[in-house]
C-alpha angles and dihedrals in degrees: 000000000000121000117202114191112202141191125198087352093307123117106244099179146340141199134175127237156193155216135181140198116267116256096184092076104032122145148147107277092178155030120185132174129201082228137003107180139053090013099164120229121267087353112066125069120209118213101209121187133191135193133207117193135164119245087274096055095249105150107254096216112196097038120142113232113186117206123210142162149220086212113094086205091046116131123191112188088225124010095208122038128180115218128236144226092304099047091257129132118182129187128164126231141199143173145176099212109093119215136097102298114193104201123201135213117195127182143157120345090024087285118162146172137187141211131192116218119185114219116192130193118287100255095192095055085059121144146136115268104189131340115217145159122245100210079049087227113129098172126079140170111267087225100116090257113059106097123198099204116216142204129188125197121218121191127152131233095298101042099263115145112241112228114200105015115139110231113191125215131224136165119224118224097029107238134160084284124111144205118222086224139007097214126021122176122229130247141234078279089059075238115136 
C-alpha cells in the first residue's frame, strides 16, 4: 500500500507500505474433498484440499500441511504439501481397502482437520471367488428331496466382499436337477 500524506491538497509525502498474514494464529480453517461418499476402491481418485488461514481470514503461503489415514491401503500422492498463494494445499488420495477412512490434515500451530470418506468395494471388479457347501457335503440322493446347499463368495479385485450383487445360478449340463433360485443376491458377508 502506499500512504500519501497531504497539506493544503499537495502531496507532501508518500511511503509504501505493508502488511502480512499472521502467522501467530495460523491455522487450517478447512478441509474439502471433490467427493466424500460411494469412492470405489482402487478406482476412484479424491482431490483433497486444505486450507490454512490466520484468525482474520488473510491466506499463510509456504505452510507445510501433512496429510495421513486411518485406511492400511490409503495413498496420498504427496504426504507433505506447501500451500500456495492462496493458503491452499491439495493433495489426491486413494485406497483399496474399503471401509469408512477418516483422513487428517495437520499444519502450523498443531492445527488439524479431518474428513471421512466412505470407500466402498469396487463393483465392477465383481466376481466369485469360490462356491462351496456349508454342510461340505456335495452328493445327494437323486429322490426329489435330498438337497446339496451352496454358497458362493463375491469380492472384488482387492478382496473386499460385495453386499448386494446379484450372482445368477445355472446347471450345466441341464438335468432333471434344479436350482431353488436362478439369481440370489449376496449378502453384508458378499455371501449368495
Amino acid at each position: 500500500y502506499v500512504v500519501t500524506a497531504e497539506v493544503n491538497g499537495n502531496p507532501e509525502n508518500a511511503e509504501t507500505v505493508n502488511f502480512t498474514a499472521d502467522a501467530g494464529s495460523a491455522a487450517i480453517r478447512t478441509l474439502t474433498a471433490n467427493k466424500t461418499d460411494d469412492i470405489a476402491a482402487g478406482r476412484d481418485t479424491i482431490t483433497l484440499t486444505a486450507t490454512v488461514q490466520d484468525a482474520s481470514g488473510h491466506p499463510i503461503a509456504n505452510a507445510n500441511v501433512n496429510w495421513s489415514s486411518d485406511n492400511t491401503s490409503g495413498n496420498f500422492s504427496e504426504t507433505t504439501t506447501a500451500t500456495d498463494a492462496q493458503g491452499q494445499a491439495i493433495v489426491t488420495f486413494s485406497g483399496t481397502l474399503a471401509q469408512v477412512t477418516t483422513v487428517t490434515a495437520s499444519s502450523v500451530n498443531d492445527s488439524e482437520k479431518t474428513i471421512q470418506l466412505n470407500i466402498v468395494p469396487d463393483q465392477l471388479s465383481a466376481k466369485v471367488v469360490s462356491i462351496t457347501s456349508p454342510e461340505h457335503d456335495y452328493d445327494a440322493i437323486a429322490n426329489g428331496m435330498d438337497a446339496i446347499n451352496l454358497t458362493a463368495t463375491v469380492k472384488d479385485q482387492y478382496g473386499n466382499v460385495i453386499n448386494q450383487g446379484d450372482v445368477a445360478w445355472s446347471l450345466d449340463p441341464a438335468s432333471s436337477a434344479q436350482l431353488s433360485a436362478d439369481t440370489v443376491p449376496t449378502n453384508a458377508e458378499g455371501k449368495s
